[in-house]
N, C-alpha and C positions, 0 to 999 in steps of 0.2 A: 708610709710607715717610717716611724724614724730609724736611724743609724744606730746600735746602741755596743757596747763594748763590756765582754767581762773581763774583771779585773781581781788578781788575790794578790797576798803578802809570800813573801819567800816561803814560808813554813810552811807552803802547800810537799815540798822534796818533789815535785816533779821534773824530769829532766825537763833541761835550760831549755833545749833543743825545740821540745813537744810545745813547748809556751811559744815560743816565737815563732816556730812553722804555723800555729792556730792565733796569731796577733795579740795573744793574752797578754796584759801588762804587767809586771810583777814592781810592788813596792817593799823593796827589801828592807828588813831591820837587820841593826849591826851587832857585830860581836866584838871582843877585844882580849886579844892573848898575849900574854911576853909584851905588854905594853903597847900592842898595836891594834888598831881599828880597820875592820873592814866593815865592806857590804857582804851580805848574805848572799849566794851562788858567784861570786866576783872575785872571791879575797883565796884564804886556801881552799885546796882540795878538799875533798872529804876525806879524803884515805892520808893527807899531811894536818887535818885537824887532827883526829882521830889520835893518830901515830904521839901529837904532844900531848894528848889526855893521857898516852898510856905512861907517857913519862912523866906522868906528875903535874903539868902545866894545867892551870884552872884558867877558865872563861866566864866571861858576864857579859850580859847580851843588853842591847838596847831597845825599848819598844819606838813605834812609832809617833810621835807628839802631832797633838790638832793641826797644827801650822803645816809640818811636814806632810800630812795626808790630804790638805788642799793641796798644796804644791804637784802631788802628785795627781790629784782629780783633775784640775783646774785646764789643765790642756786640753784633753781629752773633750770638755765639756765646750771650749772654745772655739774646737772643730765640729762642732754641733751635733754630738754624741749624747746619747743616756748611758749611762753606766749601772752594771749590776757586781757589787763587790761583794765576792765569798770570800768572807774574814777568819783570821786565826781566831780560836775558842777566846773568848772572853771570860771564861775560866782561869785561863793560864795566862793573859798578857793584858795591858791595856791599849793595845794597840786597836782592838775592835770599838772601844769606844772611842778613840780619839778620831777614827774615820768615820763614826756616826756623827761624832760632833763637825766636823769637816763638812759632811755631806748635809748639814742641815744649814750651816750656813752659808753653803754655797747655794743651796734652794732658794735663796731668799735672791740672792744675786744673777740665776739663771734660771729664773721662773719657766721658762719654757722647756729644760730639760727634767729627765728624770733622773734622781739617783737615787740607789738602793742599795743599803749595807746591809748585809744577812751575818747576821751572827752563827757560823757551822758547828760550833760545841766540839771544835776538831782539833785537830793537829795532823803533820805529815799527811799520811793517804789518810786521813779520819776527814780531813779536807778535800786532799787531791783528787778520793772516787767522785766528788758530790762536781768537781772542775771537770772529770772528764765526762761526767755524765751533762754538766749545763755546755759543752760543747759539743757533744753531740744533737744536742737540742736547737742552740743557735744554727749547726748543720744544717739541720730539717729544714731551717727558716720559720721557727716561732717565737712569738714574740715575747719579749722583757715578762711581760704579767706572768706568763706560764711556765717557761723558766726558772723564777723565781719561788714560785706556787712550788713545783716538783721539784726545785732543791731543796725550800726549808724542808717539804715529806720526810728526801732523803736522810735531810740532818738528824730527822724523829726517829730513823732505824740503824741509823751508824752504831756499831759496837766496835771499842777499842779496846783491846786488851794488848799487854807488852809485860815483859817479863826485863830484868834488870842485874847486871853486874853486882853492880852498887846502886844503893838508897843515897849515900852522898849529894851525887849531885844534882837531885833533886830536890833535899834537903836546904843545900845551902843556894840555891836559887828561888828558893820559899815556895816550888811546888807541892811539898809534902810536908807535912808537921814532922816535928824533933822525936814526938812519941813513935808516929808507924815508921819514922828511919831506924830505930832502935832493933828492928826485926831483920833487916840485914847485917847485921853484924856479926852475927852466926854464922858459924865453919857451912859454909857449900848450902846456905841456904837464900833459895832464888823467891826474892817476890814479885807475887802476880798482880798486877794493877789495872785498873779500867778509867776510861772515862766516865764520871755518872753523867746527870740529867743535865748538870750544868757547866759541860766540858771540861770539869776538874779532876786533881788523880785521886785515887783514893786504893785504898787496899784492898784484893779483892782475897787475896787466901797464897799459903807461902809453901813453897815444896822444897825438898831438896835437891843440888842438883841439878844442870844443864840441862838432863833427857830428859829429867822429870818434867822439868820447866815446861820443854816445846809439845813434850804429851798434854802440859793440861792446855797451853793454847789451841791444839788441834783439837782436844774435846771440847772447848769450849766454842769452837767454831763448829763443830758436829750437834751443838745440843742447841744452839739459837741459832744457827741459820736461816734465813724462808725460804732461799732459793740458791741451789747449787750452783745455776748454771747462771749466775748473776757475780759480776767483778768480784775481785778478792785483792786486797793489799797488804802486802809484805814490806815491813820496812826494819833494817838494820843498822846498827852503830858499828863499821867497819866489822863485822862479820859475815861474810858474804856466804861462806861454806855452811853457816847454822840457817840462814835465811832458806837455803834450796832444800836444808834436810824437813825443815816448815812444811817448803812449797811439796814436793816428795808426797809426805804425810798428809796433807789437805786432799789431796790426788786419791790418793788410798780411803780417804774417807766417804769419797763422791764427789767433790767438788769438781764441776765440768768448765765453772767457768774461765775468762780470763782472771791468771796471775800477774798484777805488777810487783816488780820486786824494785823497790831504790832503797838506796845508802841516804841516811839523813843529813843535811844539810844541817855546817854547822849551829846557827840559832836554837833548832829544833835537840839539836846533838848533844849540845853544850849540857843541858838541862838532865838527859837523861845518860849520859857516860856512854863508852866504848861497850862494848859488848849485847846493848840492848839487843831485844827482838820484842817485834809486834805485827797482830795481824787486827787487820779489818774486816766487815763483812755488813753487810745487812740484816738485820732479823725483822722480826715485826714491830711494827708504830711501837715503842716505848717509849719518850721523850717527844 
């Protein structure tokens, strides 16, 4: 049986730690603040990115380009490895096709090995569960095919919803059109957003309001869930205290399973401002 290796981009937000205790390779994209470039988990904190959003300072991220995505396959493949890549949503970035294009032409070059780029229609944990789920799988000791099989499933049942500060900075990153940013500009009114079918944001319905906000995420994890006792992700724009009143309320509804909770890495961050909150879960095959 061959050797094979998963592999994702920084926008999974899982800790540095958890990747590298389990060999995963992470191929970062950059960001650039107050005129400077980094790598995504490398460069600042989360809690000193954050800190200059709130003062005003804007970010603009870099995708992945074909060239840079061989470079990063190409090792891996060298050491005579298959590779299975859970990619950021191809919705939001071009970064998932330029590693398809990477991986296709490196097929032609390393005909013996396999490589596999799965498009996850994700972001942050809308990614990260479907990574802790294909490593607990490589765990097991099963193989690239089945893996692969039971992640894209997984990406069929991901529901993302996130609730937002500002529409800005999604806006001016060209995640959102000019019209649904218009709808945050109202006194104390929070909008609610989802991934649809094809990892893009879209509006799903507007409250007023912080509590309001995190009530309608916790109903909305109450009314499509299929399984309680199945992972749940929490992810935050340097609000850590709104994150746990989430986790709290998910508890209170029945949710038995595990809760991760992380802070977004910049890339991810950049796009949606300080203050966000979002929860993941699984429902049933929709997508």
């Amino acid at each position: 049986m061959s050797e094979y290796v998963i592999t994702v981009n920084s926008t999974v937000d899982l800790p540095k730690e958890w990747l590298e205790e389990r060999h995963v390779p992470v191929f970062p994209l950059k960001y650039t603040i107050e005129d400077k470039t980094y790598e995504d988990m490398s460069g600042l904190s989360s809690k000193e990115f954050f800190q200059k959003l709130r003062e005003g300072k804007m970010a603009t991220t870099t995708q992945i380009n074909p060239e840079q995505a061989k470079e990063s396959f190409e090792p891996l493949l060298k050491e005579g490895k298959d590779i299975l890549h859970l990619g950021f949503s191809s919705g939001l970035s071009g970064t998932y096709n330029s590693m398809r294009i990477a991986a296709e032409e490196l097929k032609e070059e390393y005909p013996d090995r396999k490589i596999r780029v799965l498009n996850s229609r994700g972001a942050s944990l809308g990614e990260g569960l479907i990574v802790l789920a294909a490593a607990k799988l490589a765990a097991e000791g099963r193989v690239i095919e089945e893996i692969e099989v039971r992640c894209e499933e997984l990406c069929g049942k991901m529901r993302q919803h996130f609730m937002v500060d500002e529409l800005k900075f999604l806006r001016k990153g060209g995640r959102i059109s000019g019209g649904a940013a218009l709808a945050g500009t109202l006194l104390q009114i929070k909008p609610i957003l989802e991934g649809d079918e094809e990892g893009k944001i879209v509006m799903l319905s507007k409250v007023r309001g912080k509590k309001a906000g995190i009530e309608e995420l916790v109903k909305l994890y109450d009314q499509m869930v299929e399984d309680r006792s199945a992972p749940v992700g929490i992810s935050h724009a340097g609000s850590p205290a709104d994150a746990l009143v989430v986790a709290t309320k998910l508890r209170q509804v029945g949710c038995t399973g595990e809760i991760l909770t992380v802070c977004h890495e910049p890339v991810t961050g950049a796009h949606v401002g300080p203050g966000m909150l979002a929860v993941y879960f699984y429902s049933e095959i929709w997508r």
